[in-house]
N, C-alpha and C positions, 0 to 999 in steps of 0.2 A: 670375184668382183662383187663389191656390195652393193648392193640397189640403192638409189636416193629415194629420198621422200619429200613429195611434196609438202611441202609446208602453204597452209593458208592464210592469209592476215586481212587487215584492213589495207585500205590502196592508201596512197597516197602520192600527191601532186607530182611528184618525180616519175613516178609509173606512167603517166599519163602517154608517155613518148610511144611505149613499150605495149601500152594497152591499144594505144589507136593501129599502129602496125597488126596489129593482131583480128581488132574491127577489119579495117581495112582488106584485109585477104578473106575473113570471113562473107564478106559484104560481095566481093567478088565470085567467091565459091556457089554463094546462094543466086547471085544474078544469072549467071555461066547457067547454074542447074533450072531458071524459070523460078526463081523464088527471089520476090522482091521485098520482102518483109524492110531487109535493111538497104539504107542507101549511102549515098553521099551526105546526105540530109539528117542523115537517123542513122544508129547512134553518134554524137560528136562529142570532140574533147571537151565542150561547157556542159554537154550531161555527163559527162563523169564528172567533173570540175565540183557540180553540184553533189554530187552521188558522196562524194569524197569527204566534202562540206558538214554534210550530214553523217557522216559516219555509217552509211549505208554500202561501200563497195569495196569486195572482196579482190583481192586477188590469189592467184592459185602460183609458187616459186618451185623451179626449182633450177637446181645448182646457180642459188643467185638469182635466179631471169625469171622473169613475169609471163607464165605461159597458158594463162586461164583469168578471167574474171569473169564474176556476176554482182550484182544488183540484189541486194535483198532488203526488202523495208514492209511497212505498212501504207503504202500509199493507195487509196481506194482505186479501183480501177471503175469506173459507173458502168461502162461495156457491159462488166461482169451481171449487172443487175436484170438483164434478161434471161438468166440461167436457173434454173434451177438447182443449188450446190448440194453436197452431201453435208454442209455443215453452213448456218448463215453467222456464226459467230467474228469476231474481228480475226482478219487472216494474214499471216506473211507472205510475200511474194515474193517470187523468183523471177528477174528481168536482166536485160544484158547480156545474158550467160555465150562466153568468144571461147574460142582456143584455139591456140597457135596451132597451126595447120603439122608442124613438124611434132607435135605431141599429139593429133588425134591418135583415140586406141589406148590411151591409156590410162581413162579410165580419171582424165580430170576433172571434167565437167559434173562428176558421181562425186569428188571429194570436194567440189562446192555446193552441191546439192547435200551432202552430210553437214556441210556446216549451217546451211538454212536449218536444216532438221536443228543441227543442235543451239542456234535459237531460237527458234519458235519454241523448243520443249523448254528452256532456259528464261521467258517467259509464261507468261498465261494462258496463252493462245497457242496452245498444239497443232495448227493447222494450218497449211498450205495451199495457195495456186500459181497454176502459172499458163502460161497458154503460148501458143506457136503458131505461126503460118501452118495452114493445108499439109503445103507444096514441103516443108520440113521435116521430113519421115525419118530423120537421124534423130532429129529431137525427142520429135513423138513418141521412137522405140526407148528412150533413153526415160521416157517420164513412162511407160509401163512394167518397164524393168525394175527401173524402182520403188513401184507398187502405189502408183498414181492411178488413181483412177478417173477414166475419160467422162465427161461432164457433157459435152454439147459445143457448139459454133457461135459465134460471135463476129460481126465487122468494126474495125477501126477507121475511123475518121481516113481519107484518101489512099485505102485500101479497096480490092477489087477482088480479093481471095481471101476469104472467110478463113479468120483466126480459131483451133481448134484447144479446147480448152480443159484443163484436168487440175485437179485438188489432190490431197491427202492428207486426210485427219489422222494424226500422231500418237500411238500412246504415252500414257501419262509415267 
């Protein structure tokens, strides 16, 4: 039997169906576990809607079906400006990042996190962050594994569990 391949692209307006199903049980996973990062409220289908707009969001396919997005743009995070980085140069970031609960394990979330990689280095700016709830130890092992390294704590505006935060400056 041959293995599929994920394929990555850009999202678009039709996924949206398929992307929020996918929120949605995420958002459940994280509440269930004590991790309110995401809600009913955050993420919604008008921020992807945007996301989309802007040619800013990924999705991760495969056989057909939409079973992975992320977020990746240049949008400042100010948060970020009480940290001290490994790099203060203009940075890409990684936001959004869902997967379908029947794909965790396979390693999708890694093959949108290569595609940040390969535009940041496809621009100017070799460098990345991205940051996560505390209470997200799935996330968190997933941004050291792939050779993130951990930065410091941060709070978002009607949060109560300090956002934990990590970069990666890229070779050229």
């Amino acid at each position: 039997m041959t293995k599929k391949e994920v394929v990555i692209r850009l999202a678009i307006i039709e996924d949206i169906p398929k992307i929020m199903v996918i929120v949605k049980a995420a958002v459940n996973y994280m509440n269930s576990n004590g991790n309110f990062q995401w809600s009913t409220d955050y993420p919604t289908s008008s921020i992807f809607q945007s996301d989309i707009s802007k040619g800013e969001l990924w999705v991760a396919i495969l056989d057909d079906e939409v079973v992975g997005v992320a977020a990746i743009n240049q949008d400042h995070t100010p948060e970020y400006d009480t940290l001290v980085w490994n790099n203060n140069a203009p940075y890409w970031g990684i936001h959004r990042v869902a997967i379908s609960e029947q794909f965790k394990g396979n390693r999708i979330a890694e093959k949108l996190f290569m595609k940040a990689e390969e535009i940041a280095r496809q621009s100017i700016d070799n460098y990345l962050r991205i940051d996560t709830n505390l209470l997200n130890k799935p996330a968190q092992r997933l941004f050291e594994r792939l050779g993130y390294s951990y930065i410091g704590q941060v709070y978002f505006a009607k949060t109560s569990t300090p956002f934990v935060c990590y970069d990666k400056v890229l070779e050229s």
